[in-house]
DSSP file (Angstrom, degrees, kcal/mol; ACC not computed):
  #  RESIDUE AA STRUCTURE BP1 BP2  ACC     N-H-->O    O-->H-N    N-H-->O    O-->H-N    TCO  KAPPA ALPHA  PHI   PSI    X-CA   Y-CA   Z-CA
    1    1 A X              0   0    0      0, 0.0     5,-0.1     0, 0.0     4,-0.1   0.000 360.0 360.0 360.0 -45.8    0.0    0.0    0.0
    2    2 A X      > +     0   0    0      2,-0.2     5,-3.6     1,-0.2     9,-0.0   0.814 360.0  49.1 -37.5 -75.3    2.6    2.2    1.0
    3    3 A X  T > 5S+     0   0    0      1,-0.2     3,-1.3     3,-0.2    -1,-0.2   0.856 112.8  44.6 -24.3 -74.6    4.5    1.4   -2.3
    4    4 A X  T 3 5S+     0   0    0      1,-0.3    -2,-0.2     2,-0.1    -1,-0.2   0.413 116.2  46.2 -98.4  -2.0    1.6    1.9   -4.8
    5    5 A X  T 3 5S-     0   0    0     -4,-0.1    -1,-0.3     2,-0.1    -2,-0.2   0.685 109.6-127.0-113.5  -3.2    0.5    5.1   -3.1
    6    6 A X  T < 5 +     0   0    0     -3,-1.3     2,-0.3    -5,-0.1    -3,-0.2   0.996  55.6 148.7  48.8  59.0    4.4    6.4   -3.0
    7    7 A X      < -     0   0    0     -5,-3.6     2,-0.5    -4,-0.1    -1,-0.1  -0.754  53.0 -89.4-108.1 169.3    4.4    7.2    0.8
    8    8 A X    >   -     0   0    0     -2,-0.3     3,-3.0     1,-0.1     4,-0.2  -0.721  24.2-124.8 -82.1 124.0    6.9    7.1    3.0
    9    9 A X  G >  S+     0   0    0     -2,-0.5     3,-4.2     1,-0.3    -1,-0.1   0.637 105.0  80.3 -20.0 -40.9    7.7    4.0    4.9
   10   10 A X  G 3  S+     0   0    0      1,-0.3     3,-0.4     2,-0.1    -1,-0.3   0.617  86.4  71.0 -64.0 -25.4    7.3    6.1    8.1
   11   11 A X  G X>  +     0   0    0     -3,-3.0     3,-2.4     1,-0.2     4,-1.1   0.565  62.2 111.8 -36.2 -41.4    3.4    5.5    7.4
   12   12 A X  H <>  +     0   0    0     -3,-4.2     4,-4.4     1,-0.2    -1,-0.2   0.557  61.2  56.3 -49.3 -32.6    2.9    2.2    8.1
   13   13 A X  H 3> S+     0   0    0     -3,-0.4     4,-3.2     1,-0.2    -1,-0.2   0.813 108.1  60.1 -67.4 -15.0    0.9    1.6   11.0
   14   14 A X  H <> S+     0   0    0     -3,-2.4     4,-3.8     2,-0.2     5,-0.4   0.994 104.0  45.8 -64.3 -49.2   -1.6    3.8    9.1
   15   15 A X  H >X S+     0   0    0     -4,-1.1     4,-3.0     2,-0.2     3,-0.6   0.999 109.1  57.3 -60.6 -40.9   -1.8    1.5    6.1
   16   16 A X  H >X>S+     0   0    0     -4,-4.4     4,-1.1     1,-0.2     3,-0.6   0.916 106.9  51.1 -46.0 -63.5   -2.1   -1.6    8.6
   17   17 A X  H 3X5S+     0   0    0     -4,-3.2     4,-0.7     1,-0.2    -1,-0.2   0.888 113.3  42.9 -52.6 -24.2   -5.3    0.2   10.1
   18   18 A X  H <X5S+     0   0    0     -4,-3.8     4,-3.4    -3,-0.6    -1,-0.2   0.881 111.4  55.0 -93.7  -6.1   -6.9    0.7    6.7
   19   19 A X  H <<>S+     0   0    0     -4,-3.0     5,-0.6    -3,-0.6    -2,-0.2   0.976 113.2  41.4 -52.3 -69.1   -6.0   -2.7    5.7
   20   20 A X  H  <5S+     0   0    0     -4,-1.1     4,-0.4     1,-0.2    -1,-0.2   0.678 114.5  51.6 -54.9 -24.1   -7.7   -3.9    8.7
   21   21 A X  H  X<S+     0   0    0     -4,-0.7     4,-1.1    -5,-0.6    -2,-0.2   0.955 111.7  45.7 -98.1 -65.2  -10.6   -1.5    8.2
   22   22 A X  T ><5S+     0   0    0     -4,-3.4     3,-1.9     1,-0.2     4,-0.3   0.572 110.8  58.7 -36.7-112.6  -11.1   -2.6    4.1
   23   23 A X  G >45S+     0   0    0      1,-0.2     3,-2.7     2,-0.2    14,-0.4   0.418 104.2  51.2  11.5 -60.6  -10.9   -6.2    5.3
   24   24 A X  G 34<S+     0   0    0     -5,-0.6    14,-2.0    -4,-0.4    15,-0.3   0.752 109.9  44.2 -56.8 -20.9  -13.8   -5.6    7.5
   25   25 A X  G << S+     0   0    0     -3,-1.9     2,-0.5    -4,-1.1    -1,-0.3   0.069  96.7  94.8-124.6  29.1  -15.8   -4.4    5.4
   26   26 A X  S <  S-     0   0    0     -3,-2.7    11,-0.2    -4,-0.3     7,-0.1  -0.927  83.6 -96.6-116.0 115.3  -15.1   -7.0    2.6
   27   27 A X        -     0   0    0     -2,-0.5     2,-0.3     1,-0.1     9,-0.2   0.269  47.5-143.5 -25.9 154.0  -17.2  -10.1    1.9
   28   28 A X  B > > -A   35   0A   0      7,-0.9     5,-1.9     1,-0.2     3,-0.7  -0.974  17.5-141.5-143.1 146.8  -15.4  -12.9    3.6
   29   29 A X  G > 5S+     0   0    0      1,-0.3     3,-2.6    -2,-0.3     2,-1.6   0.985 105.8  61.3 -58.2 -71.0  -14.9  -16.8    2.6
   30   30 A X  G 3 5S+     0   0    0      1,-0.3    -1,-0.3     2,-0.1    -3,-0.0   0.550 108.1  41.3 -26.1 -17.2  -15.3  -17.8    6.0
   31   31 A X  G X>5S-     0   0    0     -2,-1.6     3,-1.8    -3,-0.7     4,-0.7  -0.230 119.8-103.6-116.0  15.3  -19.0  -16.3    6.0
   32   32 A X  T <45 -     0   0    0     -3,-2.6    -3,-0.2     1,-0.3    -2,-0.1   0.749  61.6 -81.5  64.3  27.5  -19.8  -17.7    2.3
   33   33 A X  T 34<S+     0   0    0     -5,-1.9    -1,-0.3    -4,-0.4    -6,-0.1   0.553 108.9 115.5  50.2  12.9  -19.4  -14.5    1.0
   34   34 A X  T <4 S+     0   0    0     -3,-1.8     2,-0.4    -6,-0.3    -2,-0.2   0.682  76.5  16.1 -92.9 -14.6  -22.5  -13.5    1.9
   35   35 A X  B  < S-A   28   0A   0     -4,-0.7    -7,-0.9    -7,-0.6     2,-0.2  -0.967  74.2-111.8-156.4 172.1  -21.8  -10.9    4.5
   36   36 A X     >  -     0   0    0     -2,-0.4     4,-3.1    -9,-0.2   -11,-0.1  -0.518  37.0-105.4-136.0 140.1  -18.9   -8.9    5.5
   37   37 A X  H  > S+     0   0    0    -14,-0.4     4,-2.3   -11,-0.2   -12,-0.2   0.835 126.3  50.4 -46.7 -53.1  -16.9   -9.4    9.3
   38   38 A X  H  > S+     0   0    0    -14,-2.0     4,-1.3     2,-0.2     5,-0.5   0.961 105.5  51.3 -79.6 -63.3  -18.9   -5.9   10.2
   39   39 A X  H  > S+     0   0    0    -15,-0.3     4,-4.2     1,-0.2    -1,-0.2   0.977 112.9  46.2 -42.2 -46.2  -22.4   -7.1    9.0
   40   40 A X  H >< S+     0   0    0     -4,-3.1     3,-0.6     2,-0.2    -2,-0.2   0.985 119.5  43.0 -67.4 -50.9  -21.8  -10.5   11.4
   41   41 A X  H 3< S+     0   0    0     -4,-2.3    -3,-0.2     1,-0.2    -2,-0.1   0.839 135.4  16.1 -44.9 -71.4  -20.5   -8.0   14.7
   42   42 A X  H 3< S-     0   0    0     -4,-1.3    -1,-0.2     2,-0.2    -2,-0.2   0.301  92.9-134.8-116.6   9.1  -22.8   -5.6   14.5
   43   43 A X  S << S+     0   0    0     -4,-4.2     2,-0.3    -3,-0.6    -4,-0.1   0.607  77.4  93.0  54.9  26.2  -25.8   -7.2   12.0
   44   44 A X  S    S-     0   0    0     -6,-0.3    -2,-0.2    -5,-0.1    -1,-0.1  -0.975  84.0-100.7-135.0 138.0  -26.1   -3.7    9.6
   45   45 A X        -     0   0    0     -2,-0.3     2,-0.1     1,-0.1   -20,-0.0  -0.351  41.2 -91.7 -57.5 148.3  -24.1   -3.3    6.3
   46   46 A X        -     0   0    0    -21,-0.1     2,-0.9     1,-0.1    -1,-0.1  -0.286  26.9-134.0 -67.0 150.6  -21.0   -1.4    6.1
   47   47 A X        +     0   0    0     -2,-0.1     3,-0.3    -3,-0.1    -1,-0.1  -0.863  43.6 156.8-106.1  89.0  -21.8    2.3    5.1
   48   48 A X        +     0   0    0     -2,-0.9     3,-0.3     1,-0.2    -1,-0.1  -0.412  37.9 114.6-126.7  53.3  -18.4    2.5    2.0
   49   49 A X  S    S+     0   0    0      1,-0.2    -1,-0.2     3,-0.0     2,-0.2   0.877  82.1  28.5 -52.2 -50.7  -20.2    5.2    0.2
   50   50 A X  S    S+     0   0    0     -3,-0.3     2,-0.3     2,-0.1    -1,-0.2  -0.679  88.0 129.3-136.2  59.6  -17.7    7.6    0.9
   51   51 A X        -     0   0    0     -3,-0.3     2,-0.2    -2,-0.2     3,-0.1  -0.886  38.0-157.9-105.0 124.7  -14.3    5.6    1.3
   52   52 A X        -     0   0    0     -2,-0.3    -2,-0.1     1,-0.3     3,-0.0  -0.655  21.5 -78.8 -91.2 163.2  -11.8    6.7   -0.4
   53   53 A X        -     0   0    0     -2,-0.2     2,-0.9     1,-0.1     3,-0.5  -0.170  53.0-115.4 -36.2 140.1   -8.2    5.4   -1.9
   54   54 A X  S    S+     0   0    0      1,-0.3    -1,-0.1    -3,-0.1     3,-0.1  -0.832  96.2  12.5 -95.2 122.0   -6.0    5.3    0.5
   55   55 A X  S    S+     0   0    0     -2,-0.9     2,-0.3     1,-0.3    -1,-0.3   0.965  88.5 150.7  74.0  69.8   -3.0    7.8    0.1
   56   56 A X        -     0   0    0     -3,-0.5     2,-0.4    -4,-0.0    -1,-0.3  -0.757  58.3 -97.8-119.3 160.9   -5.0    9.5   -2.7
   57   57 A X        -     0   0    0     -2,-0.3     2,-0.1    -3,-0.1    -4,-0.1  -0.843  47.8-173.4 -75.6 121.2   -4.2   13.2   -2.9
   58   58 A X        -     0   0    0     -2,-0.4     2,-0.3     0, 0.0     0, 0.0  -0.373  14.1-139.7 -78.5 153.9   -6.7   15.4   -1.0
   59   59 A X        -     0   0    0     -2,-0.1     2,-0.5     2,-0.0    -2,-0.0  -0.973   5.5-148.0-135.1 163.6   -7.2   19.5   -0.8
   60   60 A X        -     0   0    0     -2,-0.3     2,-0.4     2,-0.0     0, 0.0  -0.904  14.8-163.7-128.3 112.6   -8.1   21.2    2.2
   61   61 A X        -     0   0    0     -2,-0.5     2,-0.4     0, 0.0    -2,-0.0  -0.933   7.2-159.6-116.7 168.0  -10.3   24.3    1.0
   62   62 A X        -     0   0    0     -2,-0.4     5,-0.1     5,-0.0    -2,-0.0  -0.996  25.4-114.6-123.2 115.1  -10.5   27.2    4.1
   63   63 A X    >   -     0   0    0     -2,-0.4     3,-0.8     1,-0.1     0, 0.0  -0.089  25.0-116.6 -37.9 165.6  -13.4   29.6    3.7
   64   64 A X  G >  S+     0   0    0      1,-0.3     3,-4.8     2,-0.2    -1,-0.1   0.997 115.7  51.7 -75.9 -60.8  -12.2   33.0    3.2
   65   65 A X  G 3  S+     0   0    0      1,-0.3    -1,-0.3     2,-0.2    -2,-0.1   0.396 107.8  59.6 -62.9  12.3  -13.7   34.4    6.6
   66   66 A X  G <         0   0    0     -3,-0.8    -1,-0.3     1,-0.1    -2,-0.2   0.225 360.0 360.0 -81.3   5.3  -11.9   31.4    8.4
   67   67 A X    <         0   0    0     -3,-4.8    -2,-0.2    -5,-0.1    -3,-0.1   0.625 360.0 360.0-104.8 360.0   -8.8   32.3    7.4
């Protein structure tokens, strides 16, 4: 992840936490593919509307009267 997003090593435990966090919210054999490790915990589908790439470039805009 690290690699393919051209981050710095110094990174890593972040990519482990979104590894762990996709994983969770990705069908799994062990469950027949029929539901995701977060549907069996907490029995609602995962909400990945609004998941992004990880280490995708971002911008930060500041209203003008906040600056």
């Amino acid at each position: 992840m690290l690699r393919n997003a051209e981050l710095p090593e110094g990174l890593w435990t972040y990519a482990y936490q979104e590894a762990v966090y996709k994983k969770n919210r990705a069908p799994s054999k062990a469950l027949k593919f029929l539901k995701t490790p977060w549907e069996a915990l907490y029995g609602t589908r995962p909400d990945i509307s609004k998941d992004n790439a990880w280490g995708a470039r971002v911008y930060v805009t500041v209203p003008p009267d906040a600056r």
